[in-house]
Structures are given as structure tokens and as C-alpha cells.
N, C-alpha and C positions, 0 to 999 in steps of 0.2 A: 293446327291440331292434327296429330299422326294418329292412326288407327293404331290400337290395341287389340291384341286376344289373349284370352286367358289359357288358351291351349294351342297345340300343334294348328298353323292355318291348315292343314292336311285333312286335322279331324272336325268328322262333321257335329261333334258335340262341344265344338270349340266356342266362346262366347266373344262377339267379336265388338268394338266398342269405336265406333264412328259418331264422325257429326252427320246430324241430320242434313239430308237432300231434298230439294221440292216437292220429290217423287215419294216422297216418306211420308206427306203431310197424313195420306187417310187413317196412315198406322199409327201416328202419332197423337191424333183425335181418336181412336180407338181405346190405344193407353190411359190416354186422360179421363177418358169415362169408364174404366176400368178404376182406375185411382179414385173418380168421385165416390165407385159402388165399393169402393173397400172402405172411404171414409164414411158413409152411409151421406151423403152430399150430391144434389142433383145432378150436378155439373152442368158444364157449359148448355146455355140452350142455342137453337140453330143461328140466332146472331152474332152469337159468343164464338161456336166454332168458325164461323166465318172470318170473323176477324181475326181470330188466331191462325186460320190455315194462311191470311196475308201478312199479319206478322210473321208467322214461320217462313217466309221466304222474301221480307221487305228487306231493301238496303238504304241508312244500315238498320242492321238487326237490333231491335228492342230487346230481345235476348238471345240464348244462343241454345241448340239442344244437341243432347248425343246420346245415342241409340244404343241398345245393347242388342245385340239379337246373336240367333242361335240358328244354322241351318237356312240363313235366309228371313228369317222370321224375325221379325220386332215382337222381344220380350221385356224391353223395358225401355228407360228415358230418365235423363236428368235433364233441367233446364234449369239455367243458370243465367245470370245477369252481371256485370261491373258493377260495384260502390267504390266512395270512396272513402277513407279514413285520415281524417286532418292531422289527427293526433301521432298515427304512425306516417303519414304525410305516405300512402301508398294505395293500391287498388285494394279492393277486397272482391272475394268472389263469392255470390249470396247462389247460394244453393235453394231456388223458387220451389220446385218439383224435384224429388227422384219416387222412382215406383219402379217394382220387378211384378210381375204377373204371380199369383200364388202358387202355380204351378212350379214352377224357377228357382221361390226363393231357396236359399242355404247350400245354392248349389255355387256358391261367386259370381253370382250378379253384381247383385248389389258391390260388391270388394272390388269388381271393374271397372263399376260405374264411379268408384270413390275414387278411385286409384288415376284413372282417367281424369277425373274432375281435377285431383288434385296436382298432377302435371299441368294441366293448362295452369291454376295456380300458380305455380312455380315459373310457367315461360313468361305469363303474362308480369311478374314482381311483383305476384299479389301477398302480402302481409299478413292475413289470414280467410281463411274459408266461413262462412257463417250461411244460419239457416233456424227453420223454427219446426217443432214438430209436435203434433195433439198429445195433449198430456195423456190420452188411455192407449196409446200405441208404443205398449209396452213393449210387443218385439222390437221396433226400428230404435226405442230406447236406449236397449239392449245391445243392439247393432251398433250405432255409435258411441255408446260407450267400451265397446270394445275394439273399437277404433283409436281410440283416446280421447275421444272431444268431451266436454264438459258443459253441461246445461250455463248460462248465464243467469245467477242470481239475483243480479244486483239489478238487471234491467226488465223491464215490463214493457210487453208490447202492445200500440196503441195501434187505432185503427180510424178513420174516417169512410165514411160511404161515401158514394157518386151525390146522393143526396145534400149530404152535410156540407161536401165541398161546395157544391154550386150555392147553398146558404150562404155560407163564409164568403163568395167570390163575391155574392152581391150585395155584403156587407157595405154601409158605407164609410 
């Protein structure tokens, strides 16, 4: 993955789109608890970041993240992960997290961080990009619909806790 900017690298209001570094992790747990308080969602508690700051730099990578930032400064994050699709017999790239700071938005972040996201797409022969987003978050609605993307109809998303699974595992 090549680094992106959305403006002159010269100017310092330039929005510049890298993959995350080890050195990122604190900004990167920052973002994400910024993303819980806009979902109104607790977020990670200090177990949770833990493990995510050793995922964010395990090999190999359980996913993968890239930054947007502005000035130096981490203003946002997509994290992303490989699926695959039997049907199109190809990768797909599930888009876990993106988040821009509110401060940010509508300034092309967020169009960096897609635009970014979806060249890796492209290098990696992924078939398409997917993702899921809260039905009252009607700006980022908005946002990828004017992207072109299109809600999925016809599928419903299911969900198991940590709980349920260990149930099912010691089914017998």
C-alpha cells in the first residue's frame, strides 16, 4: 500500500493516507473511542485495547488499518480485513471501521480514506468492497450512497456473542 494525499504533500492542510505504524497504536485507540462516543457505545474496555494495540502490530495481521491524518495528526482510520467470495471465486475487502473526527468531516476524509481503501481493493483482485452501517447514521448513509454503494436487501445480519459460541462449542 502507497501513501495517498489528497492535496499538494507541500501543503500542510494536505490529508495524507497511510497504513498504520506500531508507533500509531495510541492514536489509533484514541480514534476508536472517539468512534464508540459518536456511536454512543462504550468501547473497548482496557482488556479490549490491549489486545487490539497487539493485534495492531501482530504478524500476520488479523487486519489491516490506514490513517488519515492532517498536519501530523491522526484524524481518522479505516480498518479493514480479507473475506472471501466462493461465488465470485475472489477476495473481498470488508470494511470493519472507518471514522473521521467531527471536526474533519466534509472536508475529504472520509473520500481518502475510500478511495485508499478501494485501491488496495483493486491491487489485492478483490471483487468487491462490503461493510455494515447503524441504520440512524444517516450522514455516512448519505456518504456512501453518494459514493454509489447500495444497502444489501436481500441479506440480514446475524450475530453470535463470545457467550453463545462457547455454548455451541460444548455442544455435544
Amino acid at each position: 500500500m502507497t501513501e495517498h494525499a489528497a492535496a499538494s504533500p507541500a501543503d500542510d492542510h494536505a490529508v495524507r493516507v497511510r497504513q498504520m505504524g506500531a508507533g500509531d497504536v495510541p492514536a489509533f485507540l484514541e480514534l476508536i473511542q472517539a468512534l464508540a462516543d459518536y456511536e454512543r457505545l462504550p468501547g473497548p474496555d482496557p482488556a479490549a485495547r490491549a489486545r487490539l494495540a497487539l493485534d495492531a502490530v501482530a504478524e500476520p495481521p488479523p487486519f489491516f488499518v490506514l490513517l488519515a491524518e492532517r498536519g501530523g495528526r491522526a484524524i481518522g482510520y479505516a480498518l479493514y480485513f480479507m473475506t472471501y467470495s466462493t461465488f465470485l471465486a475472489r477476495p473481498s475487502l470488508y470494511l470493519e471501521d472507518i471514522f473521521v473526527l467531527e471536526r474533519e468531516r466534509r472536508h475529504g476524509v472520509g473520500h481518502a480514506l475510500m478511495r485508499a481503501l478501494a485501491r488496495e481493493a483493486v491491487a489485492r483482485g478483490c471483487g468487491r468492497m462490503e461493510w455494515q452501517v447503524l441504520k440512524w447514521n444517516a450522514p455516512a448513509i448519505e456518504f456512501y450512497r453518494g459514493l454509489g454503494a447500495a444497502p444489501l436487501d436481500d441479506w440480514v445480519g446475524y450475530r453470535l456473542t463470545a457467550e453463545q459460541i462457547q455454548r455451541i462449542a460444548e455442544e455435544p
